[in-house]
C-alpha positions in Angstrom: 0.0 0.0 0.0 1.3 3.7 -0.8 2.2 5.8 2.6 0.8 9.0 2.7 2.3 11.9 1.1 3.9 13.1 4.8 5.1 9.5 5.4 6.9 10.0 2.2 8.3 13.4 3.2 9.6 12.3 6.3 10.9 8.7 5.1 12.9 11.1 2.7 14.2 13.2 5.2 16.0 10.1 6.6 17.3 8.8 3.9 21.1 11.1 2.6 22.2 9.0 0.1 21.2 9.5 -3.4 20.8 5.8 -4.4 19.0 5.2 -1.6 16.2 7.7 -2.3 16.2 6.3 -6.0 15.6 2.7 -4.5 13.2 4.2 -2.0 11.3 5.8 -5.0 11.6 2.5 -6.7 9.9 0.6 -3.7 7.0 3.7 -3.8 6.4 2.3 -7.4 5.9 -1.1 -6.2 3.6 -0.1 -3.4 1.1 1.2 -6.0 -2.4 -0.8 -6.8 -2.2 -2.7 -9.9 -3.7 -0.6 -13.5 -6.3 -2.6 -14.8 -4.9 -3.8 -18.3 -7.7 -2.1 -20.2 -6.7 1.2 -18.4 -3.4 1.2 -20.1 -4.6 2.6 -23.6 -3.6 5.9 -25.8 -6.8 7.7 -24.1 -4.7 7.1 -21.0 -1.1 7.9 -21.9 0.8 10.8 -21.2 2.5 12.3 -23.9 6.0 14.2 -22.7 7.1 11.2 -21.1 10.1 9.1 -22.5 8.4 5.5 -21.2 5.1 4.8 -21.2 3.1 6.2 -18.6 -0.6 6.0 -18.1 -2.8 7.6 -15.9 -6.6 7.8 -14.9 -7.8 10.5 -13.1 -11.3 9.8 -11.3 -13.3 11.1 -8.1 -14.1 8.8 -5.5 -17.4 7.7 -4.9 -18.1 9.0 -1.7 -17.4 12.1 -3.3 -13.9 12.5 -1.1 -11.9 13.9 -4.1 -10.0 13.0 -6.9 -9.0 9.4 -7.1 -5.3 9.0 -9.2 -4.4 5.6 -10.9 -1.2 5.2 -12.4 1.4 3.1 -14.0 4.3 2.8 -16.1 7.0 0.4 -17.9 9.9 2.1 -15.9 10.4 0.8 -12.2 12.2 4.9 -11.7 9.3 6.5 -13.3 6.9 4.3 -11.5 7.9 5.4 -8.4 7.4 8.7 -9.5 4.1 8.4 -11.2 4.1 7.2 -7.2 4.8 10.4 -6.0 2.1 12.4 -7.8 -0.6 9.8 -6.9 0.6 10.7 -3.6 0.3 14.2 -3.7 -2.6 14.4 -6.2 -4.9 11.2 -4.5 -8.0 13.2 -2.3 -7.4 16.5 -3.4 -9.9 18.6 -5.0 -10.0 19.7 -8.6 -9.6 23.0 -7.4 -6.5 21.8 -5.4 -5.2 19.9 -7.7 -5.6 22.7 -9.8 -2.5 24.5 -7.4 0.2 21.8 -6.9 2.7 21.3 -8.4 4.3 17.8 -9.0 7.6 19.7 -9.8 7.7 21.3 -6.5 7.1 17.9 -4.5 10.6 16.5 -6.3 12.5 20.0 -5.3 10.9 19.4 -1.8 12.6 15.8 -2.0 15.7 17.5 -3.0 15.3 15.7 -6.2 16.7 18.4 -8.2 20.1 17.0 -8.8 19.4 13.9 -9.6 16.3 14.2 -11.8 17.2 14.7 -15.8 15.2 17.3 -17.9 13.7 14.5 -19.6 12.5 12.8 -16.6 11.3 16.6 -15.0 9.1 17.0 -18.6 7.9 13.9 -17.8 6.6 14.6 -14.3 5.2 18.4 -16.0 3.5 16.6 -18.3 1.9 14.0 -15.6 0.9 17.2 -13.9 -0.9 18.8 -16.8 -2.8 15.4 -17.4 -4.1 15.3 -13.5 -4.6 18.7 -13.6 -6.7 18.4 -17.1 -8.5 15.3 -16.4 -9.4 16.9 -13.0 -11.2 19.0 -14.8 -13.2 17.4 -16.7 -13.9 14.8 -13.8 -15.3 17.9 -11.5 
């Protein structure tokens, strides 16, 4: 199951060494519920990324906020498509609207260790939340 964003934060905050975050993102991947098959389509792709990553942006039924589903073919990536289910999951449209995923990784002091290609790919699984959440509101 996938902590909390603030269980994420302060696991972070324990952990100095570089590889060990990337393995600890890696292990946020793994923690995520499985993508039905039939989810992973072009309708749910996000373009900008360099591997595939889908994502399905829903509310929850008790009307609780926006429920994020994601997945991708990289274990890295996964763990980051982690980190904006994360910070995205139960938010509002509205809020959702105001986040920004980029931020979260710069929190993380991801920063150095993040490659331009992999931060477009995190912008552009911010644009699709923040578009879907639109529509789904």
């Amino acid at each position: 199951m996938l902590p909390d964003l603030d269980t994420i934060i302060d696991n972070f905050e324990l952990i100095d060494d570089p590889h060990e975050q990337l393995v600890y993102v890696m292990e946020l991947g793994r923690a995520l519920p499985a993508m039905p098959e039939a989810w992973k389509s072009e309708q749910n792709l996000v373009r900008g990324c360099e591997s595939q990553v889908w994502l399905v942006v829903s509310t929850e039924e008790d009307g609780g906020g926006l429920r994020i589903t994601g997945d991708s073919d990289s274990h890295l990536v996964k763990g980051f498509v982690a980190l904006m289910v994360a910070q995205y999951s139960g938010k509002t449209p509205e809020e959702a609207a105001k986040l920004n995923g980029l931020d979260l990784l710069k929190q993380l002091n991801f920063g150095a260790h993040v490659t331009s290609k992999r931060s477009n790919g995190v912008r552009a699984m911010v644009e699709k939340i923040q578009r879907d959440a639109s529509r789904v509101s």
